[in-house]
N, C-alpha and C positions, 0 to 999 in steps of 0.2 A: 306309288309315285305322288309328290306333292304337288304335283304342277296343278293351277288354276284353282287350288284347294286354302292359300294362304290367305285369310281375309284380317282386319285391325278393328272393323266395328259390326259389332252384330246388327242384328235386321233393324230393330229399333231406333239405333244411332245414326244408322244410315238413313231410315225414312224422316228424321229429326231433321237433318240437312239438307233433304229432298224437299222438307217441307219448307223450311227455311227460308229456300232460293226461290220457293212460290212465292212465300210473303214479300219477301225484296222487291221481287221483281212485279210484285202486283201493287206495292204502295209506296216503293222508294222510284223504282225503274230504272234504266239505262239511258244512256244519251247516245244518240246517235247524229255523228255531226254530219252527213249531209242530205241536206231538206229532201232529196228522191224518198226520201224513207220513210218519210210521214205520210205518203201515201202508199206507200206500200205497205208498213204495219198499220195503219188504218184498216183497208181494205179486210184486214183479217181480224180487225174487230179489237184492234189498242186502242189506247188512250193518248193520244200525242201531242202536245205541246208545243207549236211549229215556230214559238220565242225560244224556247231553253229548249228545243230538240231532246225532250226527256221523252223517254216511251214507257207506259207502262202497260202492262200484259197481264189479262185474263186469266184464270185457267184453262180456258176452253183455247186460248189460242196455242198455249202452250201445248196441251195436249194432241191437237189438231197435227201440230210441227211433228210431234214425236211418232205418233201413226203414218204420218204421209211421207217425213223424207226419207229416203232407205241411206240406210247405213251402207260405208264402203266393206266387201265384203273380207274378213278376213281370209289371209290365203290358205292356213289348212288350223286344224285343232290339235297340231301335233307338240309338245313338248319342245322347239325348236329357240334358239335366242337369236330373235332379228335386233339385229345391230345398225342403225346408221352413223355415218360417220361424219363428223363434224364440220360446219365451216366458220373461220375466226379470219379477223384481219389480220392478226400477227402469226410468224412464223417461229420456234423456236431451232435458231439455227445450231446444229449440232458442236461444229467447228467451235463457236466463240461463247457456246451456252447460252449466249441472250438473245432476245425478242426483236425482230425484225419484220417490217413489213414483206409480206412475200410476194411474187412474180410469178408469171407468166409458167417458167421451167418451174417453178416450183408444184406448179398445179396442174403439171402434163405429167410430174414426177410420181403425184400423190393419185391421179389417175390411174395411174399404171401401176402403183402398189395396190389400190382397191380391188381393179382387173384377177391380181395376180392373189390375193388375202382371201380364203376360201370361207371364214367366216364375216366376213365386212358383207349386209346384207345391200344397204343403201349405198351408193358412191356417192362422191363429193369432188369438188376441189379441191378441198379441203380451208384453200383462203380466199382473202379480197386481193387481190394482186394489184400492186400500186405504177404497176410500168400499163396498164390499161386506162383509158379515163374514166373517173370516177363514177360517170351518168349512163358508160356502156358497158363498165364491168359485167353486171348480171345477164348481158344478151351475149357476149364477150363468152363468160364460165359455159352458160348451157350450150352455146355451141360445140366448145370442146368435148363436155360430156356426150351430147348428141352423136359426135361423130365417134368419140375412141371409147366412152365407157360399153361396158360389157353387161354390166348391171342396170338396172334402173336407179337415177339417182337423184340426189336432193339438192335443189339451188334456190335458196331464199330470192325473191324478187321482192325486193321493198320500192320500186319509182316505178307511176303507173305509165311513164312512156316506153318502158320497157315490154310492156305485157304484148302490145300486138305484134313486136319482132319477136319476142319469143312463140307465141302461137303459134305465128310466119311458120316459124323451125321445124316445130313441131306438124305442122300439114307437108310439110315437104319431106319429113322422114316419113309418115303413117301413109302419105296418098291421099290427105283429104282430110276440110273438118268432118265430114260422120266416121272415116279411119280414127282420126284424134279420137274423139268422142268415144272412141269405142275400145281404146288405148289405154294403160293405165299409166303413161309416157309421160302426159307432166298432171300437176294438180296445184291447188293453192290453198295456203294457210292462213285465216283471218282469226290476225289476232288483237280479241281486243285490250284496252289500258288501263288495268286497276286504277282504282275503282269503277265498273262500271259505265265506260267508256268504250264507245267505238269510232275512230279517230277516220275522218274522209277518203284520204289513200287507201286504207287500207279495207275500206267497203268500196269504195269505186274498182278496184284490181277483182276484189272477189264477185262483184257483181259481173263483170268481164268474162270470167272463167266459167259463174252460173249462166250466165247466155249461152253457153257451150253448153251447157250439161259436164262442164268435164269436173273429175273429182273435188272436193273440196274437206277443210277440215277445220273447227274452229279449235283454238287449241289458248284457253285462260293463264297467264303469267303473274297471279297473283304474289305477295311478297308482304307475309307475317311481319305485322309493328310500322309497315309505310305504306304501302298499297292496299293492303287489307287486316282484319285485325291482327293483333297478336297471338291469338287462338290458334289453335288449326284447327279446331274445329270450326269460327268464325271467318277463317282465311277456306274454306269448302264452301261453305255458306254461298260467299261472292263468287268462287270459282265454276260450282253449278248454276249460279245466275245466270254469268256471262255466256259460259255454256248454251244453258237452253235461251237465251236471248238470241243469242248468234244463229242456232238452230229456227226459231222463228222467224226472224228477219229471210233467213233462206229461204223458205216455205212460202212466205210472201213474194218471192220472185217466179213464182211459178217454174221454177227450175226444176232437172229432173236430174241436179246432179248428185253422186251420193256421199255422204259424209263421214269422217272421222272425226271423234272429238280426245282433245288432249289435255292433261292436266301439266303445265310445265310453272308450277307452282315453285316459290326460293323462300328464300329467310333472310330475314333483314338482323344483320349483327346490330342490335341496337346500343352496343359499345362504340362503335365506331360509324356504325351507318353503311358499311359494307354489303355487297351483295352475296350470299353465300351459295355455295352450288350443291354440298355434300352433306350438310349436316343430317343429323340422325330424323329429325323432325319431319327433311321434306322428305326422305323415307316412306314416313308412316301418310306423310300429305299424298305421295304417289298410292300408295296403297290403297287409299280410304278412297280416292278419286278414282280407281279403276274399278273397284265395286260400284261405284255409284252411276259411272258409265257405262259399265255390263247391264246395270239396273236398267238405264234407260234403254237399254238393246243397240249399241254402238260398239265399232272398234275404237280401242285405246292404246292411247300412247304417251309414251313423256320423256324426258330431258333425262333421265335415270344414266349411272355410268360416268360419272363427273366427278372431280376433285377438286378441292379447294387448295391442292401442296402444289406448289412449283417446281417440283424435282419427284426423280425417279424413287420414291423412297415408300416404306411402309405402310405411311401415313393413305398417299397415291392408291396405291395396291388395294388398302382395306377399304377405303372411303367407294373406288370404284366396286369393289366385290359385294358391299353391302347393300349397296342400291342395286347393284347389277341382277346379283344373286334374287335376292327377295322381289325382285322386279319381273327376274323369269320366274319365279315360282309363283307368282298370283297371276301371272298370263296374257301378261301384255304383250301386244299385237306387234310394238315396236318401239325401241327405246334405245335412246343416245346418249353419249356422243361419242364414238371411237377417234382417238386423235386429241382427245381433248387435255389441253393440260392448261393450269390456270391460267387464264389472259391470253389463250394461244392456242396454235395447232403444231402437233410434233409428227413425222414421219414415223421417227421411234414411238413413240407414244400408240401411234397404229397399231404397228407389229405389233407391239406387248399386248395390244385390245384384243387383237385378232386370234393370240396365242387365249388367254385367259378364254377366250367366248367356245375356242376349240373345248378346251374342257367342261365349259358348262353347255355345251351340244352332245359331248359324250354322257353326260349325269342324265342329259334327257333320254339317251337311249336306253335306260336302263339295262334292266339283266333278262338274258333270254332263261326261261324254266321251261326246257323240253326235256325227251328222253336221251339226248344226246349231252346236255347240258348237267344235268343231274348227274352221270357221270357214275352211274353204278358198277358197271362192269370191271371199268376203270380201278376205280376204288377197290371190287374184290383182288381184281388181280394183281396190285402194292401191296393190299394189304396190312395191317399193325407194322410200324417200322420203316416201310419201304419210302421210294421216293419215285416222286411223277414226275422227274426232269427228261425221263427218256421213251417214257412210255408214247406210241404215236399220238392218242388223244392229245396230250402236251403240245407236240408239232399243231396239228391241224387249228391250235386255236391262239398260237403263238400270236399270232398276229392281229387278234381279237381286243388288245390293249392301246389305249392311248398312247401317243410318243410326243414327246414336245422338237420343235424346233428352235424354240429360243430360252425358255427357261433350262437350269441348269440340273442335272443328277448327279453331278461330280461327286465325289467323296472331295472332304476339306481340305486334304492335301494333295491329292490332285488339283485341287479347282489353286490352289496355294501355286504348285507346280505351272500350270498356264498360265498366271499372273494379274491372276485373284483379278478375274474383271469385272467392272460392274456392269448392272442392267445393260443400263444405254449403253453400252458398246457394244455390245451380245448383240442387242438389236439395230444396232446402226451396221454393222455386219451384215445384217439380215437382210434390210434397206440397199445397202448398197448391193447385194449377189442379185434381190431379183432385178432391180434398176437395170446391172450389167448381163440378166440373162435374157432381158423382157423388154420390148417396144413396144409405142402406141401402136396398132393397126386401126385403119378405119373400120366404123361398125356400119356404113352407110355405103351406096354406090359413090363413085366418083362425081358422076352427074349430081349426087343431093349434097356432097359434102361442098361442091363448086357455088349450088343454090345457097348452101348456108351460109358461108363463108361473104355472099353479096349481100345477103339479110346483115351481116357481121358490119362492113363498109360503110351500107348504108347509114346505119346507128352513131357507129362513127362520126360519120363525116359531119352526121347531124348536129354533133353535141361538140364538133371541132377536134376529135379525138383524130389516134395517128394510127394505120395497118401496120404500117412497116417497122421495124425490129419487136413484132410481139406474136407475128404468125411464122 
């Protein structure tokens, strides 16, 4: 089995970049824009600059971070593809094929396919829904997941007034911040801003969540030819920077929460300036960055499983298979984005993730080699010539194979004969059966969903948002 065996740079290359992100980080540094920090990485022995909020880092401090904060633990070492699934503002509506801000039903809808999608690891919303107000959407989504998802799931918090009503949420499903605490229910993601930046929201929210102890993860967006160099080797460089910056800054909170780090490294088309999501590059950028986060003794994760095509087509297919694919096979812990289609979240688009990851779940279970599997007896008693369609052995393991539910086995003219359909309709089919076989149920008592639901109001009313026609 290849799994966790597929690496892009040998031991040398890898400590070249390891070493690299020392140097940066010991004579360029990061900036850290809010002044709390200067005493805090002080305290651990940086260099700081309390005009230009530059920090520059030791080795010993670095070192110190990587010994003391524990990594979040991965959940098991099996050959498994966790998939989370995506959240985008737009929605690709199936009916008129274009891009639309999605709502409210749209995102109890995409719930409820998560619930029902046996390989979709993370759940989501899937969108930003534009019938909510804009300042209470994010306390808004995690309610919904709180009460109806079945899975644990993923909702970006970007506005730091949002974090204490989502905590709220969070104590009143767990019983308590040491429940929470002890919970792997929500966590947060600080990310900092090529080059070399870490921007005040987005360390005021993570320092919120370190108070807690609850999970955390620093996860670098660097982007070859604007953010960071055009290298990828030079665009690692920055991304292990930010990395163990992020890492230290934590360590200095005296926090005991534990971390994951991400590489959600892109590509700057420097044709046009575009942002690019699938090229072959950030590929090999995912790759090189999972080694180098194993190196540090951390769980990894990234962005993997994305296209740059707009439509159901080929291009789609390959672009997600090849990050996907090489993504389970060097061993990441978690990698998205299910749902994802350029510019946008698709229901369909789901299904087809959810179908493709069934297969590469089945590649991780490999093949059984026992005495029953080897199949000798079997074999004698066919024989030269004969054939194993009836033999019992055949029965008993019938159902030892893979089956799809949305991809096609048709022969061409049959598939000709039903009226040659494409992808997306296959899977909007799909979308709609479980839609009409499947409801939200609450995953909460009545009593916390009532709690939630006044944490919901509150936010509301706060920011002059409306309850009514969105619950």
């Amino acid at each position: 089995m290849i799994f966790r065996k597929l690496k892009v740079l040998n031991d040398d290359e890898m400590l070249k970049i390891v070493e690299g992100a020392f140097r940066i980080l010991q004579t360029t540094g990061c900036r850290f824009e809010d002044p709390a920090c200067m005493d805090e990485l002080e305290a651990i022995g940086c260099s700081v600059d309390r005009d230009s909020l530059v920090v520059k880092f030791p080795e010993d401090a670095i070192f110190d971070a990587l010994e003391s904060v524990p990594s979040v633990t991965p959940p098991d070492n099996l050959p498994k593809a966790r998939v989370a699934s995506a959240n985008k503002g737009f929605l690709l509506d199936y009916h008129t094929r274009k891009m639309r801000r999605g709502k409210t039903d749209d995102a109890r809808k995409i719930i409820t396919l998560c619930n029902n999608l046996t390989n979709i690891t993370l759940a989501s919303a899937g969108v930003v829904q534009d019938d909510v107000h804009n300042d209470a959407v994010e306390v808004f989504n995690t309610a919904l997941l709180l009460k109806y998802s079945e899975k644990l799931f993923n909702q970006w918090v970007y506005n730091t007034d949002n974090v204490p009503f989502v905590l709220e949420m969070g104590e009143i499903v767990t019983g308590g911040a040491e429940e929470l605490k002890q919970s792997s229910l929500l966590n947060y993601m600080l990310n900092p801003i090529a080059p070399l930046r870490f921007p005040p929201t987005q360390l005021k929210m993570t320092r919120l969540y370190a108070q807690r102890d609850l999970p955390l993860s620093v996860a670098s967006m660097t982007q070859t030819g604007s953010t960071a160099p055009a290298t990828m080797a030079g665009a690692l460089v920055v991304c292990t920077a930010e990395l163990l910056a992020g890492l230290a800054w934590i360590h200095s909170l005296n926090s005991k929460s534990p971390v994951g780090l991400g590489a959600l490294t892109q590509v700057c088309d420097l044709r046009t300036g575009a942002q690019l999501y699938a090229g072959p590059e950030q590929t090999i950028m995912f790759l090189g960055m999972h080694q180098i986060i194993r190196y540090l003794g951390y769980t990894s994760g990234n962005t993997s499983f994305e296209t740059d095509s707009c439509d159901f087509d080929f291009q789609n297919g390959w672009e997600k298979a090849l990050s996907g694919v090489l993504c389970w096979a060097a061993g990441f812990d978690m990698f998205g984005q299910a749902g994802f289609l350029m510019d946008g979240f698709s229901m369909e688009q789901l299904v087809l993730d959810n179908e493709a990851m069934g297969m590469l779940q089945r590649v991780g279970q490999g093949m059984v080699v026992d005495e029953d599997a080897l199949a000798f007896d079997t074999i004698k008693a066919v024989g030269p010539g004969g054939n194993f369609l009836g033999e019992r052995h055949t029965m008993l393991h019938a159902r030892d194979f893979w089956l799809p539910s949305v991809f096609s086995r048709m022969s061409f003219e049959q598939w000709q004969k039903e009226g040659a359909r494409h992808i997306i309709d296959v899977a909007h089919d799909k979308v709609e059966q479980i839609l009409a076989n499947n409801s939200l149920e609450l995953q909460v008592s009545e009593d916390q969903a009532r709690a939630i639901d006044d944490v919901v109001r509150r936010r509301l009313a706060q920011v002059g948002g409306s309850w009514e026609g969105v619950i």
